[in-house]
VOBA-1610 file (N, C-alpha, C; in pm, whole numbers, padded with zeros to 5 digits, always signed):
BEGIN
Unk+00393+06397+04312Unk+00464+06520+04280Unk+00518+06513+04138Unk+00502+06614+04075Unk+00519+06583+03945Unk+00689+06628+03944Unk+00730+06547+03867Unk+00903+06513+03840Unk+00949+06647+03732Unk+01100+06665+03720Unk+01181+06775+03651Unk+01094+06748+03514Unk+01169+06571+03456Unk+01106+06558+03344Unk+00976+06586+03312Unk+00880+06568+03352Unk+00764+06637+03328Unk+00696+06766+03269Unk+00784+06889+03391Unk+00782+06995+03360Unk+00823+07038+03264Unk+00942+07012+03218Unk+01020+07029+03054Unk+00955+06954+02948Unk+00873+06855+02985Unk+00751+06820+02877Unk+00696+06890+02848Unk+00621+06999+02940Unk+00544+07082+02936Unk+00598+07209+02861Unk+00728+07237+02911Unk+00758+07352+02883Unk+00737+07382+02726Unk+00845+07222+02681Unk+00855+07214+02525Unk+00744+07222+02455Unk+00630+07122+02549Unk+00497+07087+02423Unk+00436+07240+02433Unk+00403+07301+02562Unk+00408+07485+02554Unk+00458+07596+02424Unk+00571+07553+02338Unk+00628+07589+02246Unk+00565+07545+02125Unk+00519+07419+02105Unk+00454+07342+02000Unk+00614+07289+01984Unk+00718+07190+02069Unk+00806+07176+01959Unk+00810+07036+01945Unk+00820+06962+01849Unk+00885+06818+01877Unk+01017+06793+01920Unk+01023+06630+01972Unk+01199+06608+02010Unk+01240+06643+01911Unk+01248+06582+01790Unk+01357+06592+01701Unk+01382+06772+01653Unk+01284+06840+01688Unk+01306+07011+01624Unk+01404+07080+01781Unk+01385+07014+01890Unk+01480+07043+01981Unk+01621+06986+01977Unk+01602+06860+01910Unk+01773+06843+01871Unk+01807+06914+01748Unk+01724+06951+01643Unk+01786+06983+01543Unk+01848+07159+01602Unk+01766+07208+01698Unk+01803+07359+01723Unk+01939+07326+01818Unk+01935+07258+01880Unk+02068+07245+01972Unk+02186+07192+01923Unk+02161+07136+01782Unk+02255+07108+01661Unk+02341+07233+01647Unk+02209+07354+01621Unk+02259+07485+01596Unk+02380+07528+01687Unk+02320+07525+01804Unk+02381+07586+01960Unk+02551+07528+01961Unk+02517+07382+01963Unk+02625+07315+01956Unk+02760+07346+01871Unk+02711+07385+01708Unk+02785+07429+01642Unk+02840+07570+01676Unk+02751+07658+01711Unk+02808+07810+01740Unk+02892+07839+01833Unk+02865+07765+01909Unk+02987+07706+02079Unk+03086+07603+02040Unk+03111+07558+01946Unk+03192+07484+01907Unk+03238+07339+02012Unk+03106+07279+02052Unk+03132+07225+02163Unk+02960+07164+02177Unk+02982+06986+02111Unk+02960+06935+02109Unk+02827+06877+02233Unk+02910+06902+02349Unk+02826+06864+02497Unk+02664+06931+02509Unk+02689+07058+02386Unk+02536+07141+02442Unk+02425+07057+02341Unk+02496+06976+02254Unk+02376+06884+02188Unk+02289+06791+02252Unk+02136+06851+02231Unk+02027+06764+02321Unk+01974+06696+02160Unk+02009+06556+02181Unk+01939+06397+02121Unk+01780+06406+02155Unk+01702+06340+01999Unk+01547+06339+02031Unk+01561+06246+02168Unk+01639+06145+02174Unk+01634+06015+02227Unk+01690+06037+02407Unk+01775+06140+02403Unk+01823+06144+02504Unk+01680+06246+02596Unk+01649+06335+02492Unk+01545+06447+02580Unk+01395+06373+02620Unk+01404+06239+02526Unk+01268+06153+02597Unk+01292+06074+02722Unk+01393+06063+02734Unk+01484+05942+02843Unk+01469+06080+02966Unk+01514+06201+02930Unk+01464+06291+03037Unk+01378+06356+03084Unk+01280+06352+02979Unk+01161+06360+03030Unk+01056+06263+03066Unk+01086+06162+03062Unk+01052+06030+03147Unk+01128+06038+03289Unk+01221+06161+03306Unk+01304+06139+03453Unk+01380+06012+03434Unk+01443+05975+03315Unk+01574+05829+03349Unk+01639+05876+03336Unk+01700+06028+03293Unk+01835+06071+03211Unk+01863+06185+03333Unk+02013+06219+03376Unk+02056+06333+03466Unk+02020+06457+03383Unk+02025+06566+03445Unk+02044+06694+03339Unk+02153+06771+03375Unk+02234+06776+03238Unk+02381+06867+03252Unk+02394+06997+03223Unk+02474+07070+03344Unk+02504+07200+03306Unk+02461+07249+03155Unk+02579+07180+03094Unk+02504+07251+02916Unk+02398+07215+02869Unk+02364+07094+02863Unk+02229+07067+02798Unk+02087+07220+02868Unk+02144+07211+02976Unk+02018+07307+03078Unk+02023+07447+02978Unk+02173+07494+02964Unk+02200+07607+02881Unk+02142+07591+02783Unk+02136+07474+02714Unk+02096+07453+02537Unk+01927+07442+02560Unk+01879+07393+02659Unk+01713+07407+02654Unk+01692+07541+02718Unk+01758+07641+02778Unk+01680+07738+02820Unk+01708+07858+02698Unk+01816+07812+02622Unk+01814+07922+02475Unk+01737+07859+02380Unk+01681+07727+02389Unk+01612+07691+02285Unk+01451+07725+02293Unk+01381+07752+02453Unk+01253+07790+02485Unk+01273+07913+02570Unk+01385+07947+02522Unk+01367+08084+02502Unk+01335+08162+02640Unk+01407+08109+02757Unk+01347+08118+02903Unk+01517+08143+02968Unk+01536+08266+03023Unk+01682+08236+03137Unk+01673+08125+03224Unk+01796+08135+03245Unk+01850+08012+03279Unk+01730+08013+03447Unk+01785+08084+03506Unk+01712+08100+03682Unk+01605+08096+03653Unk+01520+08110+03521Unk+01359+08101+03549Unk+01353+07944+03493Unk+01393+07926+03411Unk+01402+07769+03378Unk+01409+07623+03497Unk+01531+07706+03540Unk+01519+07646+03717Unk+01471+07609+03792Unk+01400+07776+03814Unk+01251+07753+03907Unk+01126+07687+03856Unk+01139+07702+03702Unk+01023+07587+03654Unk+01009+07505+03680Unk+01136+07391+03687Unk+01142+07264+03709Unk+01217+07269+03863Unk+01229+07317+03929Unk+01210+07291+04072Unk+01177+07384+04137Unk+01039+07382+04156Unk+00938+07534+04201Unk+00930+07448+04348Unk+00968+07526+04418Unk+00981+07501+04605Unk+01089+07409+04639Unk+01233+07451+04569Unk+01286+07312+04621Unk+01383+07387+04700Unk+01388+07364+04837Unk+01415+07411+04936Unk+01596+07466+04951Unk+01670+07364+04826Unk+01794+07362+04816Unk+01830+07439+04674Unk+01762+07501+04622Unk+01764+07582+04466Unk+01839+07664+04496Unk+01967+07694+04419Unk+02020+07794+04396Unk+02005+07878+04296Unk+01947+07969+04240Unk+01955+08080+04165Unk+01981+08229+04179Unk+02000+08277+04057Unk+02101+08358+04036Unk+01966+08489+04042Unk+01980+08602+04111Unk+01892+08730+04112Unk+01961+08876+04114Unk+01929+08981+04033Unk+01979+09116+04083Unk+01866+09171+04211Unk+02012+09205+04285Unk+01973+09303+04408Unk+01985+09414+04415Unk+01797+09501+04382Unk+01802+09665+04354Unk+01863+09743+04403Unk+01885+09680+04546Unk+01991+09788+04666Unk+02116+09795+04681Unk+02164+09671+04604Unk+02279+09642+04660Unk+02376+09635+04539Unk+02518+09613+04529Unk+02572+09620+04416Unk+02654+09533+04358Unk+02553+09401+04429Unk+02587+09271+04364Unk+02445+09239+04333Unk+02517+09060+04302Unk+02382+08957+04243Unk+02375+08912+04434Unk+02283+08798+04398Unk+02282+08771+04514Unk+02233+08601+04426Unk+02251+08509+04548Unk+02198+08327+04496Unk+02150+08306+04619Unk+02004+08305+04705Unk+01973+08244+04772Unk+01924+08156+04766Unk+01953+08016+04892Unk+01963+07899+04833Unk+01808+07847+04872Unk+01765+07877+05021Unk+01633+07807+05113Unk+01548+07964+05079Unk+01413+07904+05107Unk+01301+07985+05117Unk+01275+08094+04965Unk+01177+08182+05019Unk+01136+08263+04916Unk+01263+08387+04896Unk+01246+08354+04752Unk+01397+08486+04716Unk+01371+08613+04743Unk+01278+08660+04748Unk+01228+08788+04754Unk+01231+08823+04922Unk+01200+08734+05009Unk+01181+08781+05100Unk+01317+08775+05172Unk+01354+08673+05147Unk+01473+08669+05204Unk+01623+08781+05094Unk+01617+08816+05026Unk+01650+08880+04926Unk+01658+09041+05055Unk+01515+09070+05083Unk+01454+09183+05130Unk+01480+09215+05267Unk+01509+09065+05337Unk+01520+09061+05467Unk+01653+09026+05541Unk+01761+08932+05434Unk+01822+08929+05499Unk+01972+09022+05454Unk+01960+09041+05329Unk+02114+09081+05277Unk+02081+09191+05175Unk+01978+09238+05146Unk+01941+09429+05091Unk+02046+09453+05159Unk+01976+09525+05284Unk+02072+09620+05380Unk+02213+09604+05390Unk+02278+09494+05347Unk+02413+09416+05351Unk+02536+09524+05273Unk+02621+09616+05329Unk+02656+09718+05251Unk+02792+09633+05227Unk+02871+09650+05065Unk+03015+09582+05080Unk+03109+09678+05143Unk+03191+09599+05200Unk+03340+09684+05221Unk+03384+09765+05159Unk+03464+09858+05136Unk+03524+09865+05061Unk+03662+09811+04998Unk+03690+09761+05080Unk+03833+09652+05062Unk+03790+09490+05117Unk+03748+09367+05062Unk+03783+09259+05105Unk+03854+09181+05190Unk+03816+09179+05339Unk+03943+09092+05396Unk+04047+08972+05324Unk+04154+08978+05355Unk+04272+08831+05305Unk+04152+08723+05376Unk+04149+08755+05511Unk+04064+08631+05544Unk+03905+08639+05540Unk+03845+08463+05557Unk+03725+08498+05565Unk+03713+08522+05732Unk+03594+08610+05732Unk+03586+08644+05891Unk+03413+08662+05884Unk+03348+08652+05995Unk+03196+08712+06028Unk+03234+08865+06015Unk+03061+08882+05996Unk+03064+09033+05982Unk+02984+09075+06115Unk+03021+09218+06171Unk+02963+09240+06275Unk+02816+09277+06256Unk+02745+09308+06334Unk+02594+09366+06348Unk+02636+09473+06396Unk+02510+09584+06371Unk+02512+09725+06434Unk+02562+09762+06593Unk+02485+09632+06639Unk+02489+09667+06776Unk+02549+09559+06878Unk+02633+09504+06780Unk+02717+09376+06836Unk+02680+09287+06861Unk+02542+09238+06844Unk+02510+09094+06868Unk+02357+09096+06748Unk+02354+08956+06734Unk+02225+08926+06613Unk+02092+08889+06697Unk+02019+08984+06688Unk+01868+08917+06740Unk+01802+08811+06673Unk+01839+08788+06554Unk+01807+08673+06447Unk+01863+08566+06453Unk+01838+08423+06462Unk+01949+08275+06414Unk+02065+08348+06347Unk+02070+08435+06184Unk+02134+08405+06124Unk+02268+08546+06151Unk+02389+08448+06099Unk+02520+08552+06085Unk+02542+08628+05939Unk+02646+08701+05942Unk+02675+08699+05843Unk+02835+08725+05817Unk+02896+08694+05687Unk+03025+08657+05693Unk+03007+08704+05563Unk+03219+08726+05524Unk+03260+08782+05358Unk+03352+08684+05391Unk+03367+08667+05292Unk+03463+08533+05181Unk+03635+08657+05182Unk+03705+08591+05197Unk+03852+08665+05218Unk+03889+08636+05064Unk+03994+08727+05043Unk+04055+08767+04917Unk+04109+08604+04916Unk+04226+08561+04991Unk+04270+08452+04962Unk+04176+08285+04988Unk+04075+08312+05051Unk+03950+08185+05024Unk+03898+08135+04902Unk+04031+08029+04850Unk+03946+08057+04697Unk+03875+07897+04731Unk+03792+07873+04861Unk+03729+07734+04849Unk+03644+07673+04786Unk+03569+07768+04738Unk+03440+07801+04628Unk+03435+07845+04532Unk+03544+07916+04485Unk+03590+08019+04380Unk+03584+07907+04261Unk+03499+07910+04152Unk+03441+08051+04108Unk+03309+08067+04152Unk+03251+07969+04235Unk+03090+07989+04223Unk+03061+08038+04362Unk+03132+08064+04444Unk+03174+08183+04535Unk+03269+08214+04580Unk+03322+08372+04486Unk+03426+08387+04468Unk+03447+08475+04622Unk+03578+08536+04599Unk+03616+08601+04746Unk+03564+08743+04677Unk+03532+08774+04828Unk+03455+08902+04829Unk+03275+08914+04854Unk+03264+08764+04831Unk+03149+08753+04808Unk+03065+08767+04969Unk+02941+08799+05005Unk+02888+08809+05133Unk+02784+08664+05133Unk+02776+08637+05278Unk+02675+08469+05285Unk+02603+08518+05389Unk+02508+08464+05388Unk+02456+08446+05527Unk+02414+08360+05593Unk+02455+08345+05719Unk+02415+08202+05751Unk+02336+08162+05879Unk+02288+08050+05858Unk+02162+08029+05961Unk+02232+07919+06052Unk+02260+07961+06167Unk+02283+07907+06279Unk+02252+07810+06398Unk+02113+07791+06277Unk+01997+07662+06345Unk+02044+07541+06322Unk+02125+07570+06187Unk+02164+07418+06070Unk+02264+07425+06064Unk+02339+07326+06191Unk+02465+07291+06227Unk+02511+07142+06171Unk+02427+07097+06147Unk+02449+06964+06141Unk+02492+06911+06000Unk+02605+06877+05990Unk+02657+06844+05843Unk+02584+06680+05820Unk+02529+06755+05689Unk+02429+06607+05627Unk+02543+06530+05534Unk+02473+06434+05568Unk+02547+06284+05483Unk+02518+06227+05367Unk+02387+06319+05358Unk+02292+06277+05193Unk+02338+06367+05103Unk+02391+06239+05015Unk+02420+06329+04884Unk+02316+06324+04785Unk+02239+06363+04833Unk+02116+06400+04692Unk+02091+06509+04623Unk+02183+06521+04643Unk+02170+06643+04529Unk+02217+06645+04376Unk+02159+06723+04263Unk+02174+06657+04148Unk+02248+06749+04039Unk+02351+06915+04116Unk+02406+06972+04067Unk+02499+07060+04171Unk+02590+07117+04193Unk+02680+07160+04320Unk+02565+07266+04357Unk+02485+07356+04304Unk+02386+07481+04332Unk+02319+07426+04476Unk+02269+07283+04455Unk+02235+07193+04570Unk+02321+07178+04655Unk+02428+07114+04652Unk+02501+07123+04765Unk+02526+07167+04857Unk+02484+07145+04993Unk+02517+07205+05116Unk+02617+07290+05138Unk+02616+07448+05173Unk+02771+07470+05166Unk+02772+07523+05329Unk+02893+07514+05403Unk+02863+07559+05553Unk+02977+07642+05606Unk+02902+07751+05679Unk+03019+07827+05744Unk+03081+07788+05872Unk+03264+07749+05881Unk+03308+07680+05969Unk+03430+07770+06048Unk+03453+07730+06176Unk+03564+07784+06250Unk+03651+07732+06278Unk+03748+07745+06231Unk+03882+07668+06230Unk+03978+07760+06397Unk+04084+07690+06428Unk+04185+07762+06491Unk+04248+07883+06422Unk+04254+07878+06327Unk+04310+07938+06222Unk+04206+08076+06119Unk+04114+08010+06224Unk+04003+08134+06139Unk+03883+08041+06074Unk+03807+08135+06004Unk+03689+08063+05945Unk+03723+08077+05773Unk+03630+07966+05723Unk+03641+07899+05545Unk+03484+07870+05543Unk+03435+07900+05402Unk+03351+07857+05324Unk+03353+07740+05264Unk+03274+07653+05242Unk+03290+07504+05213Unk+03184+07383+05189Unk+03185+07344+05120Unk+03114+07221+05090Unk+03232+07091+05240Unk+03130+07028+05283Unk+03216+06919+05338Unk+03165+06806+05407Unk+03274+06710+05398Unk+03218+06536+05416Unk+03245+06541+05579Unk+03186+06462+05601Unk+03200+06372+05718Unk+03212+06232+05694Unk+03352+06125+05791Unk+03435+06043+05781Unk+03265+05919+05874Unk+03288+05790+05851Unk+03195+05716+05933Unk+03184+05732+06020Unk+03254+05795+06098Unk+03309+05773+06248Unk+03227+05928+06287Unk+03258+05993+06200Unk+03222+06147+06232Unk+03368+06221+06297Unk+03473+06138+06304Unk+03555+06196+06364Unk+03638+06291+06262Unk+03626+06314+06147Unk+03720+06390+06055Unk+03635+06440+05970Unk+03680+06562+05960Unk+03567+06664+05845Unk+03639+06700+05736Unk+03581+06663+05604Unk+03714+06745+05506Unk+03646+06832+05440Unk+03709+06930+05398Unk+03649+07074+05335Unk+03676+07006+05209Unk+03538+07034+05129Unk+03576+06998+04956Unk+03571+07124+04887Unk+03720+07145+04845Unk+03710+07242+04743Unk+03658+07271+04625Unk+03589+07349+04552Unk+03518+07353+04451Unk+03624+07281+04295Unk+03566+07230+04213Unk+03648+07154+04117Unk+03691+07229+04056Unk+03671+07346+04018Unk+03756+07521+03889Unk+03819+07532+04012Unk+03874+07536+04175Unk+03902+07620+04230Unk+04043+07542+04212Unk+04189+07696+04281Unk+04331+07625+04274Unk+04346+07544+04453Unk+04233+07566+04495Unk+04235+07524+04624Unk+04240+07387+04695Unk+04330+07356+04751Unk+04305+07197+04789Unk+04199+07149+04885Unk+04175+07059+04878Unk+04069+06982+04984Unk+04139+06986+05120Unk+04080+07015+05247Unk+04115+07026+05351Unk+04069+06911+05495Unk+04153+06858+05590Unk+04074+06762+05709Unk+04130+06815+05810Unk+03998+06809+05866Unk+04030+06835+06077Unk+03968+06777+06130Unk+03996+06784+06246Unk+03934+06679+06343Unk+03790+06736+06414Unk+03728+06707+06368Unk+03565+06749+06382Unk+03504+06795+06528Unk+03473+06932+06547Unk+03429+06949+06701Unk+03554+07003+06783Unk+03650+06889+06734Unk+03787+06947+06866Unk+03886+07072+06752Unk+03896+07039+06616Unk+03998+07131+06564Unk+03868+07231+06464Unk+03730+07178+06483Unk+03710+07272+06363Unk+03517+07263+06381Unk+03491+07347+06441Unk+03338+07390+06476Unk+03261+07416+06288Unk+03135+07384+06290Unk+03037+07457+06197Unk+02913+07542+06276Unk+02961+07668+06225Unk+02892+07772+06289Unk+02718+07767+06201Unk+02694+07694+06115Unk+02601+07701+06032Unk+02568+07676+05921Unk+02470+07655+05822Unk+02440+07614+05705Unk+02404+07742+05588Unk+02524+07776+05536Unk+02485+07913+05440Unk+02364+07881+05343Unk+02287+08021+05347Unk+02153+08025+05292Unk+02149+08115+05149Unk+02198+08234+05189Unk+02244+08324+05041Unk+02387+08345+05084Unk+02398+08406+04911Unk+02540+08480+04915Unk+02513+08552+04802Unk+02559+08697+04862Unk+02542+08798+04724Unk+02683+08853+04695Unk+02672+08855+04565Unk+02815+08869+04494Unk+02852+08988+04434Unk+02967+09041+04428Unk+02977+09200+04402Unk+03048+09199+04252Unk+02973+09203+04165Unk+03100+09208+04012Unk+03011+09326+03919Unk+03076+09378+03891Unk+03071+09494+03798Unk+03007+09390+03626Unk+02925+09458+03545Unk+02859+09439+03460Unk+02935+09327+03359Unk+03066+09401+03370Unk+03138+09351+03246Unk+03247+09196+03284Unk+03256+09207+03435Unk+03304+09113+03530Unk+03243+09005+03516Unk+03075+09009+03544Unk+02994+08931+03561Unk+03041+08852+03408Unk+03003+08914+03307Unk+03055+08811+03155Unk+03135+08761+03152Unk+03281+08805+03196Unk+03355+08737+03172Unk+03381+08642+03260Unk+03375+08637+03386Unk+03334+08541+03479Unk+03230+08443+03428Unk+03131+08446+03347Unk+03010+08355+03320Unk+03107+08302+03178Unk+03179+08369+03108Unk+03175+08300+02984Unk+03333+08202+03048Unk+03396+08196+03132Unk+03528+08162+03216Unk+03447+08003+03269Unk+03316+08045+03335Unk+03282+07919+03419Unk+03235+07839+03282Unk+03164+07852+03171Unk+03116+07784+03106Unk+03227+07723+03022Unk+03358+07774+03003Unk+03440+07708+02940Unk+03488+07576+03054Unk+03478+07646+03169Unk+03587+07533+03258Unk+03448+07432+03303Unk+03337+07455+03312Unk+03233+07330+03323Unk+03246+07240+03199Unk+03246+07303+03069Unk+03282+07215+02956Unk+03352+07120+02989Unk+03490+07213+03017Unk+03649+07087+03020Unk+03559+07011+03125Unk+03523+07004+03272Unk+03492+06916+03331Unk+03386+06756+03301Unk+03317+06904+03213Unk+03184+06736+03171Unk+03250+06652+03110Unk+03362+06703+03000Unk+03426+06629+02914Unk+03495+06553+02971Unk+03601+06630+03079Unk+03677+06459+03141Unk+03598+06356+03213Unk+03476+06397+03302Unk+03412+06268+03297Unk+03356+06252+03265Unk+03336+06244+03128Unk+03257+06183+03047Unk+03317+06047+02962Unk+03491+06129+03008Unk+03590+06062+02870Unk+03609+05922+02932
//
């Protein structure tokens, strides 16, 4: 199977560019952002395209303005079928984006959350959403993110709609994944109601903790697994409702606060 690095071999030698004309352009980038992190090294972009080097949020930004490709198609370049891809799509029907994570975007785009109309007011809590006719002939549910759920916030903020597949209960233990877009996120039932969430399981399996997203003001959460706190499922999409001008400033908000993050661990 041919590897990330590979494909971005391709992409670049596709361009005619050399390493060093891709660091010298991300020199550029670097300077105009005032922020150092989006600089891609001849030395570092051979180390990743050999697959030895991770790939970071910015650097991804600095190669998809440098070949000249959005970010979500860049993505799918270098992970075409990967079952856990998150990218970012407009939905013609609807009056959000939408990020579905498994299967084909289009179809599932078409099939499961088109028809998906928003509220007009956001619940405080997160809650399932009903079906027409009170019950789902399909595996999957669907649920909105509550005004005060900021467990995901910003990369799913409240308000936002998920849907989730009810087959994939089972909270995995593999962390292989190589950016949060990957990350498992699962819809759960608390006593207290239901939360959106990334979350661990303890050796034992006896304690589940909700991991809050790292931008979010939200703390990390534990219950006692099964007896205080069910997973109804493994969320698949979530389409997001922000107005044109929302969406920017929200995108130019996350790219400042991913900065600060790379930077502290980096420091």
């Amino acid at each position: 199977m041919v590897g990330i690095g590979a494909r971005l071999r391709a992409i670049r030698q596709q361009w005619g560019l050399s390493l060093r004309e891709v660091e010298q352009r991300s020199q550029g980038i670097a300077r105009g952002r005032g922020d150092s992190s989006f600089q891609v090294s001849a030395s570092w972009l051979a180390r990743l395209e050999s697959d030895g080097h991770e790939l970071t949020v910015n650097k991804l930004i600095a190669l998809a303005e440098i070949y000249g490709i959005p970010i979500d198609q860049l993505l799918r370049s270098i992970y075409p079928g990967n079952a856990e891809l998150l990218t970012l799509d407009q939905l013609p029907s609807s009056s959000g984006s939408t990020l579905p994570i498994e299967g084909s975007r289009k179809s599932q785009a078409n099939h499961s959350l088109s028809d998906t109309p928003f509220p007009d007011q956001s619940p405080d809590e997160t809650t399932l959403l009903t079906t027409e006719n009170g019950q789902s002939l399909t595996p999957y549910l669907r649920g909105i993110i509550g005004r005060l759920d900021l467990t995901l916030d910003p990369m799913i903020p409240p308000g936002s709609i998920v849907r989730i597949d009810t087959r994939n209960r089972a909270i995995s233990s593999r962390k292989n994944w190589s950016h949060e877009f990957q990350r498992p996120v699962y819809f759960l039932r608390t006593r207290e109601g239901h939360v959106c969430s990334w979350c661990e399981l303890d050796g034992n399996s006896e304690w589940l903790t909700l991991i809050a997203h790292p931008l979010s003001p939200a703390s990390s959460r534990r219950w006692r697994y099964r007896t205080e706190i069910e997973n109804l499922g493994r969320v698949t999409s979530v389409v997001i409702r922000l107005a044109f001008h929302e969406f920017n400033r929200s995108m130019k908000f996350m790219e400042r606060q991913v900065r600060v993050a790379v930077a502290r661990r980096d420091a």
